[in-house]
LOBADO-817191 format. One record per residue (C-alpha): residue in three letters; z negated, x, y negated. Coordinates in steps of 0.25 Angstrom, whole numbers. Each point is the difference from the previous one (the first is absolute). Layout:
REM residues N
+------+-------+-------+-------+
! resn !    pz !    px !    py !
+------+-------+-------+-------+
!  ALA !     Z !     X !     Y !
...
+------+-------+-------+-------+
//
This chain:
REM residues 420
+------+-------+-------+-------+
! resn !    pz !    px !    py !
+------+-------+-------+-------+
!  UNK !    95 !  -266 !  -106 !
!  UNK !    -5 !    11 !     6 !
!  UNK !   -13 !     0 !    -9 !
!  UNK !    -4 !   -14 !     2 !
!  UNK !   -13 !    -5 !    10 !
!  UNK !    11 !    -9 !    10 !
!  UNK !     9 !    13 !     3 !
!  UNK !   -12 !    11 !     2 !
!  UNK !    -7 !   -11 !     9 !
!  UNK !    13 !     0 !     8 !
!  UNK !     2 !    15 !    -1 !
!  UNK !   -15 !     3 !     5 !
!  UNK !     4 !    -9 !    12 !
!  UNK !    13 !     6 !     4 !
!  UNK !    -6 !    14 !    -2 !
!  UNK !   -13 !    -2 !    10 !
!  UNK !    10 !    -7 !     9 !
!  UNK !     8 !    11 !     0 !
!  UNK !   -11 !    10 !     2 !
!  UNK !    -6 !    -7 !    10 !
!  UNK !    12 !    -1 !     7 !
!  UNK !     2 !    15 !    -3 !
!  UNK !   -12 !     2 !     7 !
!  UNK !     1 !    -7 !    11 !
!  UNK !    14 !    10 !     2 !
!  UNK !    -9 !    11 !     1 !
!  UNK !    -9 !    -6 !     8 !
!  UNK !    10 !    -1 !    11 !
!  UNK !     9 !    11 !    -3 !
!  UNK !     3 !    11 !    12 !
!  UNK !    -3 !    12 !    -9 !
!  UNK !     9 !    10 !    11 !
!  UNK !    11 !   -10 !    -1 !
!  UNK !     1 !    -2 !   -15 !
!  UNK !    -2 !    15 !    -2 !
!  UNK !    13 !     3 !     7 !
!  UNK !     8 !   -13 !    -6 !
!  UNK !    -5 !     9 !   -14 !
!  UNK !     4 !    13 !     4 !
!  UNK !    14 !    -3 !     4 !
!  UNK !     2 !    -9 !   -14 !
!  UNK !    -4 !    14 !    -6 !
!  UNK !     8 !     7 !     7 !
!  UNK !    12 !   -10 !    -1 !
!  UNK !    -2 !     1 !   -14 !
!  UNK !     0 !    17 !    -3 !
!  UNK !    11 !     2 !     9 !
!  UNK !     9 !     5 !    -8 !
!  UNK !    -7 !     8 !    -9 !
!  UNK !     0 !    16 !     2 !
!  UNK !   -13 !    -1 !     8 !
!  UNK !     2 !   -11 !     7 !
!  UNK !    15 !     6 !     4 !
!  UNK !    -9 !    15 !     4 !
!  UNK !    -8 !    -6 !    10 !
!  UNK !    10 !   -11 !     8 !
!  UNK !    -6 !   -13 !    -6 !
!  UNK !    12 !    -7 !     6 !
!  UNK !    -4 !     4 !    15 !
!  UNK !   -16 !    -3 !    -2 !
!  UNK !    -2 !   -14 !     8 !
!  UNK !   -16 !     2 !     2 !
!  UNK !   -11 !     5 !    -3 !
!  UNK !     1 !    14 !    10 !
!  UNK !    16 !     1 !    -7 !
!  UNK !    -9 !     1 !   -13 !
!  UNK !    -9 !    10 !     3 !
!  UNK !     9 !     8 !     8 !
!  UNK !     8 !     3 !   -12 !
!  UNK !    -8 !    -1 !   -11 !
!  UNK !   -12 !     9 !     0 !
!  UNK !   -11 !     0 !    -9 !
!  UNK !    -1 !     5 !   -13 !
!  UNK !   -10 !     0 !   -12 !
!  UNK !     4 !    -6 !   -15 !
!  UNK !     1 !    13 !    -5 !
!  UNK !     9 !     5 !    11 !
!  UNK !    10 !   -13 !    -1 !
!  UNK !    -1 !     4 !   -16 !
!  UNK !     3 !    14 !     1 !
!  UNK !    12 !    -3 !     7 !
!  UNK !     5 !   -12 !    -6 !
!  UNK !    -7 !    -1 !   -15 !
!  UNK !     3 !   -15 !    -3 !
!  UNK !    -1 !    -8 !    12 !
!  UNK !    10 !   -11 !    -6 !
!  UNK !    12 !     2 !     3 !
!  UNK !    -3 !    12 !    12 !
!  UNK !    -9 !    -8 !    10 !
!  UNK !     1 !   -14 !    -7 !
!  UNK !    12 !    -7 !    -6 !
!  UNK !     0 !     2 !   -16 !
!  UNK !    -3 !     3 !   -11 !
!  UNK !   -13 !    -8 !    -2 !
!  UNK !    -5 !    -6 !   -14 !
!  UNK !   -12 !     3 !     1 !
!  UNK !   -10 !    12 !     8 !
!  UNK !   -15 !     0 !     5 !
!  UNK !    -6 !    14 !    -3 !
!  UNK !    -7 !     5 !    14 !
!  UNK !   -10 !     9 !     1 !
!  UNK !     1 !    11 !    10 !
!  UNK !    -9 !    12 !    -5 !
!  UNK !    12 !     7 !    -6 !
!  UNK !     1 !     4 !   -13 !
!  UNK !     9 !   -10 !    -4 !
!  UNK !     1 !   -14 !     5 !
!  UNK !    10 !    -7 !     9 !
!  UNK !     8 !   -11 !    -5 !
!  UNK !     3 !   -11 !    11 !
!  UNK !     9 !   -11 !    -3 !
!  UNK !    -2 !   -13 !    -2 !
!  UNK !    11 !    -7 !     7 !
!  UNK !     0 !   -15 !     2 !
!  UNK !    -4 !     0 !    14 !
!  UNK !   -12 !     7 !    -3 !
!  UNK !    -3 !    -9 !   -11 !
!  UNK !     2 !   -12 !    11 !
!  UNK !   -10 !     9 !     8 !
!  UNK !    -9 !    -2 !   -12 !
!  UNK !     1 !   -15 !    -1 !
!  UNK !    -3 !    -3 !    13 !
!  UNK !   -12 !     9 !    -1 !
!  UNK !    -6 !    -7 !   -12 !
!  UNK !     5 !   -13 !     8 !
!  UNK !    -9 !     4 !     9 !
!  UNK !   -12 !     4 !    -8 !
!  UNK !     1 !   -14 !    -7 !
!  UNK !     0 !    -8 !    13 !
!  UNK !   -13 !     9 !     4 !
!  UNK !    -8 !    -5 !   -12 !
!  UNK !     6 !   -14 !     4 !
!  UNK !    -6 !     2 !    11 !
!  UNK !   -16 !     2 !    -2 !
!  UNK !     3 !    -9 !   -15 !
!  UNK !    11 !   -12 !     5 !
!  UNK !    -2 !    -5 !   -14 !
!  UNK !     4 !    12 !    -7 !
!  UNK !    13 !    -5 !    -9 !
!  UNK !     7 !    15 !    -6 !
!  UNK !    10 !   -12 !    -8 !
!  UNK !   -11 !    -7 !    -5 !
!  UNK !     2 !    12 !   -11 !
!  UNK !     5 !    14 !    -2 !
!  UNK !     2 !    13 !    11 !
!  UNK !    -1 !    12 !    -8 !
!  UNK !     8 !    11 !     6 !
!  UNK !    -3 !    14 !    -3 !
!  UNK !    12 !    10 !     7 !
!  UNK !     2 !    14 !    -3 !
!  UNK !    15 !     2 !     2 !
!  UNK !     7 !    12 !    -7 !
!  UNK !    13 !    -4 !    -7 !
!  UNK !    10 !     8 !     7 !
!  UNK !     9 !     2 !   -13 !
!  UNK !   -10 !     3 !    -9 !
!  UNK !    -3 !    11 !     9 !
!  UNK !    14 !     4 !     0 !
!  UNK !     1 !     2 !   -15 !
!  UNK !   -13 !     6 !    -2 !
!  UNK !   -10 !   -10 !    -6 !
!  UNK !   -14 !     1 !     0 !
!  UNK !     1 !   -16 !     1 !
!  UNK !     2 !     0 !    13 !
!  UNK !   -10 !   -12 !     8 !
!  UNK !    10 !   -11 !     3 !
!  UNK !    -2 !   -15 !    -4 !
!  UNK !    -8 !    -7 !    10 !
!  UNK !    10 !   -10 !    10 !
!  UNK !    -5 !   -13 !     5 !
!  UNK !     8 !     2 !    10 !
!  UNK !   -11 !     7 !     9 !
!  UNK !    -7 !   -15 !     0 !
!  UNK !     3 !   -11 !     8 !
!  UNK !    12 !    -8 !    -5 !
!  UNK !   -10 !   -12 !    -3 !
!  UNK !    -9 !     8 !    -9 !
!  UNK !    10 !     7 !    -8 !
!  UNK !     0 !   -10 !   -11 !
!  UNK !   -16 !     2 !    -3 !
!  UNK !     3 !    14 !     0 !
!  UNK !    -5 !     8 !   -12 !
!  UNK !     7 !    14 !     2 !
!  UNK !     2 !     9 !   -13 !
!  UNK !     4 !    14 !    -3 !
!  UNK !   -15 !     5 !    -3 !
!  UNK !   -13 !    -4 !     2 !
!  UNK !    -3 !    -3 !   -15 !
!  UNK !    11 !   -10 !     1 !
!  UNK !    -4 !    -6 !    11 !
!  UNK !   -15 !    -1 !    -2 !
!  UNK !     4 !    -8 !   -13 !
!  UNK !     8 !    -9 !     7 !
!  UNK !   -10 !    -4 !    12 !
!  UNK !    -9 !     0 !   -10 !
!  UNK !     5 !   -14 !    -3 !
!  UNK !     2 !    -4 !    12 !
!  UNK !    -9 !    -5 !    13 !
!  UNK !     3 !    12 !     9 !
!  UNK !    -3 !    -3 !    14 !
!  UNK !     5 !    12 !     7 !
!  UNK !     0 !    16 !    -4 !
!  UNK !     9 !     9 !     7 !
!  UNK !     2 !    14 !    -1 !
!  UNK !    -9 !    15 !     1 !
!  UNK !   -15 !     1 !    -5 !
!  UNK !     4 !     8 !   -11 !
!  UNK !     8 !    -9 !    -6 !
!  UNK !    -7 !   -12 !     5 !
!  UNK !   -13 !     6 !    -8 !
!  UNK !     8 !     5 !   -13 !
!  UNK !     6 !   -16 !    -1 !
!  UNK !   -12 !    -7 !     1 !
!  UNK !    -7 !     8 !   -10 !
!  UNK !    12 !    -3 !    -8 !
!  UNK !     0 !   -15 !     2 !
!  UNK !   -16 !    -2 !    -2 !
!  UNK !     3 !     8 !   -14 !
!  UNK !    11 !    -9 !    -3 !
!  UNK !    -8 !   -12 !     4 !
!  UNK !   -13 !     4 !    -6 !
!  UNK !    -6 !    -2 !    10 !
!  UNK !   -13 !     9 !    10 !
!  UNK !     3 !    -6 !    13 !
!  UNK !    13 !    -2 !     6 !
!  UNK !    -3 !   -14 !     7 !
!  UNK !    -2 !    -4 !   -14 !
!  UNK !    16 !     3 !    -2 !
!  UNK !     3 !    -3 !    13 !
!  UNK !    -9 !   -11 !     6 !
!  UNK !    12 !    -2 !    11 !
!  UNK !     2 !    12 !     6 !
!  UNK !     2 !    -1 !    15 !
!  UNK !     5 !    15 !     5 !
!  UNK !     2 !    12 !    -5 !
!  UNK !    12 !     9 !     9 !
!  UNK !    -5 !    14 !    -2 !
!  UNK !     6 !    14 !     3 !
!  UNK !    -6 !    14 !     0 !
!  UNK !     5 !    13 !    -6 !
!  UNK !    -7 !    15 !     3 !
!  UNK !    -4 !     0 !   -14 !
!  UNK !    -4 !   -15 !    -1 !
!  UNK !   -16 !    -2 !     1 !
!  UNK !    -7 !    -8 !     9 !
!  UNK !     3 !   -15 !     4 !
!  UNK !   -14 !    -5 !    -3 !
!  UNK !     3 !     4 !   -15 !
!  UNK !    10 !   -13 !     2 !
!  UNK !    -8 !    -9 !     8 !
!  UNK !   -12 !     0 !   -12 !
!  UNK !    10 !    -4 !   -10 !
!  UNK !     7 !   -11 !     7 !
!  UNK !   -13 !    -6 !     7 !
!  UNK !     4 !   -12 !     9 !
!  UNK !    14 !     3 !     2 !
!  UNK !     5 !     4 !    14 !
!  UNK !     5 !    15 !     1 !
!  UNK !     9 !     4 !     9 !
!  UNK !     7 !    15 !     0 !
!  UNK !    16 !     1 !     2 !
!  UNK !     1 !    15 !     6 !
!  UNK !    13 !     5 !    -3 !
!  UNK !     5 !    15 !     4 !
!  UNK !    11 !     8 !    -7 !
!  UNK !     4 !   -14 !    -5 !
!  UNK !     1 !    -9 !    14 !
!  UNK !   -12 !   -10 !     3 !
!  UNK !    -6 !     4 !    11 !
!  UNK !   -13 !   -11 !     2 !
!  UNK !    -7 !   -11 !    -8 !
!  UNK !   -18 !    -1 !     0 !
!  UNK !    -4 !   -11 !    10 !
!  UNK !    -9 !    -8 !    -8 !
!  UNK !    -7 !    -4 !    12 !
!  UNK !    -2 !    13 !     8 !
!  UNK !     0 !    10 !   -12 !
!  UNK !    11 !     8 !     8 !
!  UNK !    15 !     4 !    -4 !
!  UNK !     8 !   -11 !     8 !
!  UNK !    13 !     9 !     2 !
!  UNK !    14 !    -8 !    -3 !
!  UNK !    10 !     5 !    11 !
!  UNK !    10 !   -13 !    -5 !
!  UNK !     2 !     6 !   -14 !
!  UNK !    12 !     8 !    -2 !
!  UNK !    -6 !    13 !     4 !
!  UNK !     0 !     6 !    14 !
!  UNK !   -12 !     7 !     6 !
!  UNK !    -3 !    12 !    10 !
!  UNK !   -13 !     5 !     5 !
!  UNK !    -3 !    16 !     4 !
!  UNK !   -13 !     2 !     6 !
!  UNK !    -8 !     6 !    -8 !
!  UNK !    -4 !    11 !    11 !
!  UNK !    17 !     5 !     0 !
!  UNK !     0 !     1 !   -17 !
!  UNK !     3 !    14 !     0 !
!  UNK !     9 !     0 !    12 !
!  UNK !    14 !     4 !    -3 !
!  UNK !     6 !   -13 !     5 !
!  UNK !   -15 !    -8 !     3 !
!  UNK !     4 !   -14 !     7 !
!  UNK !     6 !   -12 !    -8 !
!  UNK !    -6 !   -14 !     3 !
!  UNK !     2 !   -15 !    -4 !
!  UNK !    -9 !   -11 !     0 !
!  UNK !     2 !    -4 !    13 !
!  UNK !    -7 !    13 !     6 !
!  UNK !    -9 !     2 !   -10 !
!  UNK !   -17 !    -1 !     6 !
!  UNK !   -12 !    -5 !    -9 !
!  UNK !   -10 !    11 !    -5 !
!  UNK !    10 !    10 !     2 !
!  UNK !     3 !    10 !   -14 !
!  UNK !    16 !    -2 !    -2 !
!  UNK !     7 !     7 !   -12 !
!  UNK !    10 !   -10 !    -8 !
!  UNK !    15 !     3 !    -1 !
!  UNK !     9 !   -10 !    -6 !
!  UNK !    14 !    -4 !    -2 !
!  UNK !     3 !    -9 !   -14 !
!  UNK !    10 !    -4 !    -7 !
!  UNK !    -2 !    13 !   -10 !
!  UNK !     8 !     6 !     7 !
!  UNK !   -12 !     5 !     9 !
!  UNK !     4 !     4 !    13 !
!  UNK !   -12 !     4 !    11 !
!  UNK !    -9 !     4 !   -12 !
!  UNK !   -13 !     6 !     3 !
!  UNK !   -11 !    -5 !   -10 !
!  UNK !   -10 !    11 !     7 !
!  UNK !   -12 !   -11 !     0 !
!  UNK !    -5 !    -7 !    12 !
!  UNK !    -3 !   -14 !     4 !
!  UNK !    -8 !    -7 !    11 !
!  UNK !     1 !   -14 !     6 !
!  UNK !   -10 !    -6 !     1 !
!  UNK !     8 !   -15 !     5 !
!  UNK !    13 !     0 !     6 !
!  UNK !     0 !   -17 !    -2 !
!  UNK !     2 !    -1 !   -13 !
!  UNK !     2 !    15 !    -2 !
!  UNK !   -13 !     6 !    -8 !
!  UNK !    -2 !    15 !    -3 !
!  UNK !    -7 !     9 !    -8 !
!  UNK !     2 !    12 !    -7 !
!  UNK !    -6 !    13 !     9 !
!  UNK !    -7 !    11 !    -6 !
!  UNK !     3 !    13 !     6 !
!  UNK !    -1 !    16 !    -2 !
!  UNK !    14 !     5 !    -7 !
!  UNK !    -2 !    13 !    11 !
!  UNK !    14 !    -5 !     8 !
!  UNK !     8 !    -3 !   -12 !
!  UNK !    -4 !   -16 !    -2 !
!  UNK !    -6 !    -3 !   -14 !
!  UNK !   -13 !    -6 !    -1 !
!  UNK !     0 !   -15 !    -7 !
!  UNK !   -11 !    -8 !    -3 !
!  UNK !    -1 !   -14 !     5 !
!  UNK !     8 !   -10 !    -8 !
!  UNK !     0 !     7 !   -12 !
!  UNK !    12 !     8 !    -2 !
!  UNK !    14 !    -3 !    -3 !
!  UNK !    12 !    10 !     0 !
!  UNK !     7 !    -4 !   -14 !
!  UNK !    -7 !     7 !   -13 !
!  UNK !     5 !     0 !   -14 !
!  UNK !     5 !    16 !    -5 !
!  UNK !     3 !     4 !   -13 !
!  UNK !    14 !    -4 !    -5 !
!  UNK !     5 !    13 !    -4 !
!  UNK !    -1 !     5 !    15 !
!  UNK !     6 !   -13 !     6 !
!  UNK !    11 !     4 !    -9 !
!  UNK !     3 !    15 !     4 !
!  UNK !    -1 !    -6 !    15 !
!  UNK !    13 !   -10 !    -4 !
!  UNK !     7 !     7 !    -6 !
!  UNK !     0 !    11 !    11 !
!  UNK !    13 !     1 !     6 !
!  UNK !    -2 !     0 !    16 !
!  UNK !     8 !    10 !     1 !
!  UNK !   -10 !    10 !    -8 !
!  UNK !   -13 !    -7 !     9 !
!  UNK !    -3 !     8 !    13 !
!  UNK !     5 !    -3 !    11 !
!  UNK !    -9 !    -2 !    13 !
!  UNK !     8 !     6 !    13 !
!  UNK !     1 !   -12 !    10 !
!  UNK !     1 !     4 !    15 !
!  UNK !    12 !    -8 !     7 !
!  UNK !    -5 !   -13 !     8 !
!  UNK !     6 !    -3 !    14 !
!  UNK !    12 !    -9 !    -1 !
!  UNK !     0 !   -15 !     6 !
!  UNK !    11 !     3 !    11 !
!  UNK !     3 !   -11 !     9 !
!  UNK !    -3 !   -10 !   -11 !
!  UNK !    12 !    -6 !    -7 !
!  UNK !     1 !    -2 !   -13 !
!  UNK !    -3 !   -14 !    -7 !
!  UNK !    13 !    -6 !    -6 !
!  UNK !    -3 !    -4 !   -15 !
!  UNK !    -1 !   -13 !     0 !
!  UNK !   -11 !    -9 !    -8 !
!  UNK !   -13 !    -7 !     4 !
!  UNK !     2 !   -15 !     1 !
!  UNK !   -11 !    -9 !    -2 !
!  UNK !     1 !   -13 !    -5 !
!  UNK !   -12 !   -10 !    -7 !
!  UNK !    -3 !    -5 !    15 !
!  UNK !    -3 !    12 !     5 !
!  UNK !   -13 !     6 !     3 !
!  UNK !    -6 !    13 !     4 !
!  UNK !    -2 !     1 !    14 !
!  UNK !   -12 !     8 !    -3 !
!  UNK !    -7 !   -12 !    -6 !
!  UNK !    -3 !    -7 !    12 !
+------+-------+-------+-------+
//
């Protein structure tokens, strides 16, 4: 039923209703207000695991609780200490892992939890009710969303397999479009299966997005791709540090509208504002943001900032609480707003001299593939034998009582208060 003209026609319109209505959410949202609803959820959830039990997760109530007692780290230093983050500073063990790159030797495996794939979604949600925006007549059920991920499988891992990318989910698109989804185990696979199809959106980095396109004209024999693809409305893109430049895309697909999903160490951070050019950042997407001023980088314990105090055309460096089992993780790139109505930023380039890594704007991504054989020695390193970075004690919450474990409540007519 799913394949005939009468359901994708009803599908196209309950999906740009609920984009526009997804929209028009984060139109009115209060960024300082849902960022604080997110943050406690998180914490909520990682209460009982071994870091969330170290730094009194069940006395934090706000954000000043948050920053009190948990200070800021690095990637490498949350790994150093912990190894696998699933299972330490997240509930686990996850299926499947994100490598992240950090500039270490070896990579940094994230996991991929079922909140952060929910963050996911709600980013691509996002993205597709952008294009629906400046193209109201785009239909993505009208034929098939190619979905390109660049999961590790965590048990493959475990046993040593150089096979280690994990099948693609669906379950990162919207639940009206996970029908049309084509979402195989490699590129090949996939390309022969779009191939014969009418794709109508393309998700997933340049690389990838490259290799299968080249793949799907060879299958089709065909020279141009809107030969294959006459009906391609938006192509979702993401950037590795070994990926080559976007415009490489932007020949082949032609007409389509490209948008870039920016993701860092695995958590969606902004979407491209197809009508601005700029990054519109997505504080209502499972991930909770602070800001350091740029000029305190290299201080020992520089100032932590939300939204709500953040200025325009001021450098900021990003840290980031996920559902990775990140906790005030600093990335070590700054951004700079450029709107705070709807939030609009671009990435700053600035001198490495005080610790903060330069990035170029919009045109980097923290996940990169490695070879096998070294994500392997990484797993399968015990954390006991991974050095162990000395953490200095944190001030306790006295005179906050502790929360009694109970559950949050919220029924189908509830609604965020955040949300206007």
């Amino acid at each position: 039923m799913t394949d005939t003209r009468l359901v994708r026609r009803v599908a196209d319109a309950l999906l740009a209703a609920r984009c526009r209505r997804h929209l028009a959410g984060l139109d009115r949202l209060n960024p300082a207000r849902a960022q604080t609803r997110i943050l406690l959820g998180l914490l909520h959830r990682a209460r009982a695991t071994p870091f969330g039990r170290g730094h009194d997760f069940a006395r934090i109530r706000s954000a000043d609780d948050f920053r009190r007692l948990v200070p800021l780290r690095t990637l490498d230093e949350l790994w150093q200490t912990h190894g696998r983050l699933d299972g330490a500073t997240w509930p686990g063990p996850a299926r499947q892992l994100l490598a992240c790159d950090t500039g270490a030797e070896s990579p940094r495996l994230v996991p991929l939890t079922p909140a952060l794939e929910a963050a996911h979604r709600a980013a691509n949600q996002t993205a597709m009710g952008l294009v629906q925006r400046v193209r109201p007549g785009a239909g993505f059920c009208s034929g098939s969303v190619v979905f390109l991920g660049e999961a590790l499988s965590a048990a493959r891992l475990a046993e040593g397999k150089g096979d280690v990318p994990a099948p693609p989910s669906a379950r990162h698109l919207p639940w009206l479009a996970r029908p049309y989804a084509v979402a195989e185990a490699t590129i090949g696979a996939v390309a022969r299966t779009a191939a014969r199809t009418a794709a109508t959106c393309l998700s997933g980095s340049v690389t990838a997005l490259l290799k299968l396109l080249a793949e799907v004209k060879r299958f089709a024999r065909r020279e141009r791709l809107a030969e294959v693809w006459p009906g391609l409305e938006a192509v979702l893109w993401s950037r590795k540090p070994s990926d080559p430049p976007s415009a490489l895309l932007r020949e082949e697909v032609g007409g389509a509208v490209l948008l870039e999903n920016v993701s860092r160490c695995g958590s969606p951070v902004a979407v491209e504002d197809p009508e601005t050019g700029l990054l519109r950042w997505l504080p209502d997407h499972g991930v909770f943001f602070e800001f350091v001023p740029a000029e305190e980088a290299s201080k020992p314990q520089p100032t932590r900032l939300t939204f709500d105090r953040v200025e325009t055309d001021v450098d900021y460096e990003l840290v980031l609480t996920s559902p990775a089992g990140l906790w005030a993780c600093r990335l070590g790139e700054t951004v700079r707003f450029e709107r705070r109505d709807p939030p609009l930023f671009r990435w700053s380039v600035r001198s490495s001299e005080s610790g903060v890594r330069t990035s170029a704007p919009t045109e980097e991504v923290s996940e990169v593939s490695r070879p096998s054989a070294v994500i392997n020695s990484e797993l399968r390193t015990p954390n006991s034998e991974l050095p162990t970075a000395i953490q200095g004690p944190h001030r306790r919450s006295d005179g906050i009582p502790a929360e009694r474990l109970e559950m949050f409540v919220r029924n189908p007519w509830s609604a965020p208060a955040d949300r206007g």
